[in-house]
N, C-alpha and C positions, 0 to 999 in steps of 0.2 A: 923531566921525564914525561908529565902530563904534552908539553907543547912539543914536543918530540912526536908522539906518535900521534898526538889528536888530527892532524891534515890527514895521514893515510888512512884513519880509520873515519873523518866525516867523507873522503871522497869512495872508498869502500859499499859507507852507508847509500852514499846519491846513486853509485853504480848498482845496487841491490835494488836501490826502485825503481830507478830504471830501467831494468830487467824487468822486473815485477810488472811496471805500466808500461810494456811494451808486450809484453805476454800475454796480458791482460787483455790490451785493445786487436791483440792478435788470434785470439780466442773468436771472440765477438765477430771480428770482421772475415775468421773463416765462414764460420757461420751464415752470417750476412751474404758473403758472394754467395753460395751454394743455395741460400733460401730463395733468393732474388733470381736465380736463373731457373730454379723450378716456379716461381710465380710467372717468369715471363711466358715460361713454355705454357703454362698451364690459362694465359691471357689470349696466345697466339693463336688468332682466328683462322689463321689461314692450317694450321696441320690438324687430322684429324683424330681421335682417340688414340690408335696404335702408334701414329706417332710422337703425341706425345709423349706418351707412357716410355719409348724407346728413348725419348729422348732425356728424359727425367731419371732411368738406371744411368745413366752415363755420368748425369752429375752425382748422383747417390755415390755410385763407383770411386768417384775421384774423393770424395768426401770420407765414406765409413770404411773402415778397418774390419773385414768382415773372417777373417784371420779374429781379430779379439774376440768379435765379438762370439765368435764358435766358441770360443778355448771359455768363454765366461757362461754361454750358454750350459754346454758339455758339465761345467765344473769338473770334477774328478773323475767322469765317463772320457773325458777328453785323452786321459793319458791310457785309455784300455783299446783305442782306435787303433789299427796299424797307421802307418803314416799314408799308404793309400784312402784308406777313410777316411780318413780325418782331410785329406784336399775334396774327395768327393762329398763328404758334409761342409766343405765351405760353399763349394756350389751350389747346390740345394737350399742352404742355407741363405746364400747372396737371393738366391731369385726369391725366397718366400719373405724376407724381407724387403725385397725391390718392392712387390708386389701389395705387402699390409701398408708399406709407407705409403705406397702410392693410390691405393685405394683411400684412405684415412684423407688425402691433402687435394685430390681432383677433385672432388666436388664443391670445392669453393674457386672462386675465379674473379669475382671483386675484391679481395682483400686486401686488407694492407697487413704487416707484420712489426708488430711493437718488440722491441728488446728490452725486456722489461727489468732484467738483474744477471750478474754476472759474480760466479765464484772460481776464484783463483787458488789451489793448495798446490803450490810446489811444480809436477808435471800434468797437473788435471784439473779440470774447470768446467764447472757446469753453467752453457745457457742459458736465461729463462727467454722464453718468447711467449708473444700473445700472438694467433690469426684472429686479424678482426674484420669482420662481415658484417653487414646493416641488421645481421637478427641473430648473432652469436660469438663470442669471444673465446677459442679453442686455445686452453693454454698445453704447449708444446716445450718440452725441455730437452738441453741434447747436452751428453755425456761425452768430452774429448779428452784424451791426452796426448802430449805431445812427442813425437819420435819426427826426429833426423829434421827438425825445425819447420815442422808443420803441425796443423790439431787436428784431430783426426778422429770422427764422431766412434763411440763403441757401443751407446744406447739411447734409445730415445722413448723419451715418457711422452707418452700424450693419450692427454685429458686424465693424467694421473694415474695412465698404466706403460707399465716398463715393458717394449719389446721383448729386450731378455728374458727378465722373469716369467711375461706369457708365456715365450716356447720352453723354457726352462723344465717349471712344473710338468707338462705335458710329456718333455721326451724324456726326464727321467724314469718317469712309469713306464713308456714303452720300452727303455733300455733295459729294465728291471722284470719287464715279463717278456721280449723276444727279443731281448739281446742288441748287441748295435745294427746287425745286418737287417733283423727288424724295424729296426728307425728308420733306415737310411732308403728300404723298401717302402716305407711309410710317407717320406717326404719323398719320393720320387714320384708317387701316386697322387700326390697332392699337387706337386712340378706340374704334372699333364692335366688333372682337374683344372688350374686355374688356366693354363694354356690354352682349354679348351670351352672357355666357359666364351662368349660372343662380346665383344667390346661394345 
């Protein structure tokens, strides 16, 4: 009985980790293209601030899940949104993040980008990354999981603060004292502040 079943369950086991170290290295290496094409942009002597920045939402875009990352921001305001809201806080939402990420990573332009660890449970894997620069080591961590066989970032720690939980705190008070049409007034006014602030 043992030699009976032992081949379907050692070739079982190999197919398990093999999943496993292909998820694994597929985690990693989203990551990697997406870091690598905002370093390049951010090398590229020839465009100037507006365009990079335009060009770094684009890879962000293809990259974050910003659908998640609302519904995790929101937590339990998320389900009091009509469904019109809740696409108009993804907007909002996408740009104030384009914008803190992109603020937080243009001001380095020599660095190189260490991969320093990687955690694998099941559909979800966290990065670790180091940006390293001749007078500083930014560590940077990014939160993906996986839908329809891609990974797909839903938060990013950096220098050991969580995107989410930033806006999190903050828009739960506003929801809690003007309601959601209040927030969503809130970031729209913030939308046009950074729009208008001079590159």
């Amino acid at each position: 009985m043992l030699k009976r079943f032992s081949v379907p369950i050692l070739i079982g086991f190999i197919m398990t980790l093999a999943s496993a170290a292909f998820a694994a290295a597929s985690a990693t290496e989203s990551v990697r293209i997406s870091v690598d094409a905002i370093i390049g942009v951010l090398k590229d002597a020839k465009l100037d601030k507006p365009a990079k920045r335009d060009k770094i939402r684009v890879v962000i875009a293809e990259r974050f899940d910003f659908r998640a990352m609302s519904q995790r921001t929101l937590a339990t305001n998320w389900k009091m949104a009509s469904k019109e809201q809740q696409q108009q806080f993804i907007g909002l939402f996408a740009e104030l993040i384009q914008n803190t990420y992109i603020s937080r990573v243009e001001a380095y332009t020599n660095e190189t980008v260490k991969y320093s660890a990687e955690k694998i449970t099941d559909d979800r894997a966290v990065v670790d990354t180091l940006i390293l620069s001749s007078s500083a080591e930014i560590p940077v961590s990014y939160k993906l999981y996986l839908k329809d066989g891609r990974w797909l970032v839903y938060d990013v720690n950096i220098e050991g603060v969580s995107l989410i939980n930033n806006y999190r705190t903050s828009y739960q008070e506003i929801v809690k004292k003007e309601g959601f049409p209040g927030l969503l007034a809130k970031m729209e006014e913030k939308v046009r502040e950074l729009a208008n602030q001079p590159s």
